[in-house]
N, C-alpha and C positions, 0 to 999 in steps of 0.2 A: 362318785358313781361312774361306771363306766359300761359301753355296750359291748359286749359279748356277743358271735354268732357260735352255733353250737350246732350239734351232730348227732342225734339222740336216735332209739330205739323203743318200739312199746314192748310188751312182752310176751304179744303175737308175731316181733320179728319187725314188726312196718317199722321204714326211716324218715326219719323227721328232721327238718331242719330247720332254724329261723335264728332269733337274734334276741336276747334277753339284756336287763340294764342290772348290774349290779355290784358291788364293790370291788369284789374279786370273784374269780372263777369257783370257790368253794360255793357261794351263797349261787351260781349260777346252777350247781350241782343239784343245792337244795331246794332252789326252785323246779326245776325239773323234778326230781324224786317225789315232790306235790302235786306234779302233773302225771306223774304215772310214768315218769321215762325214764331209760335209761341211757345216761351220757357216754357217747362212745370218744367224743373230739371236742373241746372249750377252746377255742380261740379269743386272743382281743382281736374286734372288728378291724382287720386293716394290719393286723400283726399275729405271725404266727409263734402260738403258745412256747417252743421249742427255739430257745434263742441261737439262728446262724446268724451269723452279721453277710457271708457268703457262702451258699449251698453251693459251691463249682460241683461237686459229685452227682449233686443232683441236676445240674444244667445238661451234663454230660448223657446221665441216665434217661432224660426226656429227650435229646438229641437221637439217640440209637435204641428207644424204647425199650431199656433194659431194668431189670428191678434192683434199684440202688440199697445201699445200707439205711438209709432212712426211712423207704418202703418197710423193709422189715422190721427198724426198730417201733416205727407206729402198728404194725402188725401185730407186735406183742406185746406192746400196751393194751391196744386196744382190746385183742384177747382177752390179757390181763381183766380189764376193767369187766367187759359182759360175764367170764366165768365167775371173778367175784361178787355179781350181781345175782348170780344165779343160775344162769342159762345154762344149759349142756353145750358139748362142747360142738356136737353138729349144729345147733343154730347159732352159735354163736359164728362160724365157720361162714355159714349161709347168709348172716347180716354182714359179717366184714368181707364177704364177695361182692354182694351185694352193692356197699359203698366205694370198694375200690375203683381208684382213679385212671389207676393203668389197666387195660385189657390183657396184655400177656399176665399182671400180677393176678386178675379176675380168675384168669383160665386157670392157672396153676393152684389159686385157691379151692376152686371148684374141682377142682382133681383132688385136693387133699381131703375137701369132705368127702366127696365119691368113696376114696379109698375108705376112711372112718367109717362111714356109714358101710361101708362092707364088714366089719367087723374087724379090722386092725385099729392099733393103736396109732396116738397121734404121732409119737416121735417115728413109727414108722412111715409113715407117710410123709413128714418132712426129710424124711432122710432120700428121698427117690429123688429129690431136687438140691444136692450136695453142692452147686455152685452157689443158689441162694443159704440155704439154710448150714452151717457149715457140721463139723462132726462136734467141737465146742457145745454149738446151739440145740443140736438131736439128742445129744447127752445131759445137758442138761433137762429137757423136757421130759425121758426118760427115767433121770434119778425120781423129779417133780409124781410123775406116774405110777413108781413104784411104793414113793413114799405117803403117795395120797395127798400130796402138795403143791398139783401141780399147780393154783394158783398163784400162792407165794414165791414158786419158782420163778413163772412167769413176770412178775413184779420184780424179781431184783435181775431176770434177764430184761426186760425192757430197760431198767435201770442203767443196766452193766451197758447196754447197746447207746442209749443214749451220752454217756457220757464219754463212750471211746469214741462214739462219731461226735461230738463237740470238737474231742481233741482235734480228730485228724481233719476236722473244716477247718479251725482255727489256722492251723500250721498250712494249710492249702491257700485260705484265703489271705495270711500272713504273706506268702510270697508271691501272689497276683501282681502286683503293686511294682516287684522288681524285675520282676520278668516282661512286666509291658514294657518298663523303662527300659531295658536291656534292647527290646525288639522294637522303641519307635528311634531308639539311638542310634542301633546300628544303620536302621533303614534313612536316615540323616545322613550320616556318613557314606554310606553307596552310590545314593543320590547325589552328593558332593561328587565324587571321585568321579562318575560313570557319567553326568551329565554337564555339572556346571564347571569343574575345572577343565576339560576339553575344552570349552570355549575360551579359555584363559589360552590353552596351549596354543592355538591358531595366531590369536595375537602378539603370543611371545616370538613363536617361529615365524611370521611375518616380518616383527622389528630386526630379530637377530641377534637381541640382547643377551649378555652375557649372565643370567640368571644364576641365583644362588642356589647352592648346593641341595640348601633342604626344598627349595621347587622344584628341583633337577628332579630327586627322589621322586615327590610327591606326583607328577606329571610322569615319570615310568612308574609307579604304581597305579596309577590311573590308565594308564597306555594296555598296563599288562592284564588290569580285572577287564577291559573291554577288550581284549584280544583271546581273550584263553577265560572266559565266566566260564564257557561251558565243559571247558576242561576242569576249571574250579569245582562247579557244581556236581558235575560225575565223580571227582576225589569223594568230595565231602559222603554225599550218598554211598558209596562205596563203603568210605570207612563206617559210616552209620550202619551198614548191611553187616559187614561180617563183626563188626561189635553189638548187633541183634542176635547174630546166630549165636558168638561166642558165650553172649549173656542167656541164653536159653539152654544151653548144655549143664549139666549138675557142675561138672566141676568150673565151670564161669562164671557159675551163680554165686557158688562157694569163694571163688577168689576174688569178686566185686565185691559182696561182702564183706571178706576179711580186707580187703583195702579201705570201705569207710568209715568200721569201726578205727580203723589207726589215723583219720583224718584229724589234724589240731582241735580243730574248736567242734566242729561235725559229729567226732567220734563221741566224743563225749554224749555230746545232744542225744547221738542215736542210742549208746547205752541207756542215757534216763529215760527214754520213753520205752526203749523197750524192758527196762525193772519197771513201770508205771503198769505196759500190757500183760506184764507176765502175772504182777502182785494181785491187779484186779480180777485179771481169769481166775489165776488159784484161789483164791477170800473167795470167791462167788460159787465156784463151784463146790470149793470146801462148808462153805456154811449151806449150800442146798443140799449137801449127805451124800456127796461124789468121794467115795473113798481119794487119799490122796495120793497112791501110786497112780489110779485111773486117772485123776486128774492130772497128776505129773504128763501122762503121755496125752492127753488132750492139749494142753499147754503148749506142747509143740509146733503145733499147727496153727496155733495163735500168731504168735512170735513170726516177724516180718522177717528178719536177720537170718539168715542159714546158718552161720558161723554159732550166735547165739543159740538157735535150737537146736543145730546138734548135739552142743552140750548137756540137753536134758536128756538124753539116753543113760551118759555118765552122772550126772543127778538122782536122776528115776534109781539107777542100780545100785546106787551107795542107801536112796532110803531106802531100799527094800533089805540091803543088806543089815539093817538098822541105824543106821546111821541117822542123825538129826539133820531136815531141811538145812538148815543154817549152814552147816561146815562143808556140805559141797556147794554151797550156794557160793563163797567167799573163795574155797578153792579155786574156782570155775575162772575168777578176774574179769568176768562182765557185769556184776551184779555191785552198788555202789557202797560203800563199808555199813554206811548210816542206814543205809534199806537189809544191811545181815544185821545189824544189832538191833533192829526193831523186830525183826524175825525173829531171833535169840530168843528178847523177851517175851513176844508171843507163843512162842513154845516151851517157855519154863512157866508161863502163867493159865495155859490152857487156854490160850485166846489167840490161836494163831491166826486164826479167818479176820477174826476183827480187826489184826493188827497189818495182815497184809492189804487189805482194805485201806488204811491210813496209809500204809505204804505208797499204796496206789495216788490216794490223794494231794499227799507231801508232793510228790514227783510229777503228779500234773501241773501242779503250782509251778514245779520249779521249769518243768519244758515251756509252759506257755512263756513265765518274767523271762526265761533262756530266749526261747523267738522274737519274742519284741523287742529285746536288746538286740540279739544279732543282725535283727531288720533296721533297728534303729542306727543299727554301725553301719550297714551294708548300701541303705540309702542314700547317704551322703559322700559314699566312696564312690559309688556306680556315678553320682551325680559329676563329680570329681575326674572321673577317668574319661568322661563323653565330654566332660568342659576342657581336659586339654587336649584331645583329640582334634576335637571341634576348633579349636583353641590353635591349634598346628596349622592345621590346613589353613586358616585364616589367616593366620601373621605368614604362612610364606607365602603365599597369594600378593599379600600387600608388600612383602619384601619385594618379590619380585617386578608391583605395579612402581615401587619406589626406582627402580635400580632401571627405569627406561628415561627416568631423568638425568642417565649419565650416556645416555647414549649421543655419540654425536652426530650431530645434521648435518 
């Protein structure tokens, strides 16, 4: 047995909260459904339901009070859950404002019922806030709307939200770990250079000692970051400036892009995750009744890569011309053989949704075992390149503390 706190609803709207004992979160369900409530949030006491090992997205969105991908994918959950309960969809609206944590996500909820309650639809109303809710997510709830589905909708969009934001924590919090090591490394070796070899150089040039080569170096490299850092530092920002601008122009976004698909081991990474994004959006939106030219150009918008989603225009145009998913899929050379021959089959079996679905899930298996390994390599190199760093500095320091024993008196 374990305790559970929970986040319940009656069916006048009031929220409830407290803390039930029970084996798993189902029986915590059904205890509440005994009491008259309806569960909006099952947590284990002390662990949240939705395994991040690191939410950084979310550290970030609490930082600059912005509404993160995980606000919304609990948003449609929990939708999900009060519609298939019952509720209409303005109290339903009005309870998950109600519990919202953030005040900007409260207000903008309270704007979407407003609008609802004025007599528009839901998908319209999420569509007036396009940063949060994207053209993917308004179309989907759409299809859900037309076909009288919108709750199943919403369950395999909460689904679909959850499991893309696993990935891209994963792969965030994967690299936490090397990028601190990178920044207390370097900040080590500055420290060296700018503080404590100076004090070395005072004693050398007092003796007059004839110092070795590699302290020679090491002592004008240290001469030169504390004469001209700030000439340093103005390059650096600089170059960062106009490779900000360059990267916000279409066509710099386009050529960053086509640079990291071609990277050795990177390029790769980033093709399989983005056949992982593309397979999951199309199966999802395909199995919720999104004809699949409209989902073809939804898709695009998904898709992080520029280089990759251009090529869905030339996709889109060849299905519409009849042509079968599959063979622009393989023509295109970003899409990986084994994810076109699972597609194949899906489309000569009449199970393409379900198979691009597998598709999806093969290739999250395979980006997450791909990060761990490459973290797994990449730790022990970082670790490696700062020990003989660290490593240099040290033996010529002591070369040169050696070489004042030949000095004569």
């Amino acid at each position: 047995m374990a305790i559970f706190s929970y986040k319940a609803t009656d069916y006048n709207g009031k929220i409830v909260k407290g803390f039930l004992e029970a084996t798993d979160d189902k029986g915590v369900v059904a205890k509440l459904d005994s009491m008259g409530y309806i569960p909006i949030r099952i947590t284990l006491a002390g662990k949240e339901k939705h395994k991040y090992q690191l939410d950084v997205s979310d550290v970030f969105s609490n930082i600059f009070k912005r509404v993160s991908g995980k606000d919304v994918m609990l948003f449609t959950q929990d939708l999900a859950t009060l519609l298939e309960a019952g509720l209409p969809v303005d109290k339903s609206l009005a309870i998950l404002a109600e519990v919202s944590e953030k005040d900007k996500f409260k207000h903008i909820i309270k704007d979407i019922l407003k609008t609802v309650q004025g007599g528009s639809y839901l998908s319209d109303a999420l569509s007036k806030y396009p940063r949060i809710f994207s053209k993917f997510y308004v179309n989907m709830v759409r299809a859900g709307e037309a076909g009288g589905i919108l709750e199943p909708v919403l369950v395999r969009l909460g689904m679909f939200l959850e499991t893309s934001q696993d990935l891209k924590d994963y792969i965030i919090s994967a690299m936490v770990y090397p990028i601190f090591l990178v920044l207390v490394g370097g900040v080590s070796i500055i420290i060296l250079l700018t503080f404590v070899i100076p004090k070395f150089s005072l004693i050398f040039a007092d003796l007059g000692a004839a110092i070795p080569f590699s302290t020679q170096l090491l002592l004008g490299l240290s001469s030169f970051i504390r004469s001209y850092w700030w000439a340093m530092a103005m390059s650096i920002f600089l170059l960062y400036y106009l490779f900000w601008r360059y990267s916000r122009t279409p066509e710099g976004k386009l050529n960053i892009d086509k640079q990291k698909i071609r990277l050795p081991i990177l390029g790769n990474l980033i093709k399989k995750v983005e056949a992982a994004r593309f397979t999951r959006t199309l199966g999802t939106l395909i199995r919720s009744g999104v004809p699949i030219l409209q989902s073809l150009a939804l898709v695009k918008d998904i898709i992080g890569n520029r280089v990759i989603a251009a090529s869905m225009d030339d996709i889109r145009e060849k299905v519409q011309k009849g042509d079968r998913l599959s063979k622009p899929l393989d023509s295109s050379g970003y899409f990986p053989s084994l994810a076109i021959q699972m597609i194949t089959v899906g489309e000569e079996t009449g199970r393409l949704d379900e198979m691009l679905l597998k598709v999806a899930e093969h290739y999250e298996k395979i980006v997450r075992s791909s990060v761990k390994r490459f973290i797994g390599l990449l730790e022990p190199a970082m670790i490696l390149v700062m020990g003989i760093l660290v490593g240099f500095i040290v033996i010529s320091m002591l070369m040169a503390i050696f070489s004042i024993n030949e000095i004569p008196f």
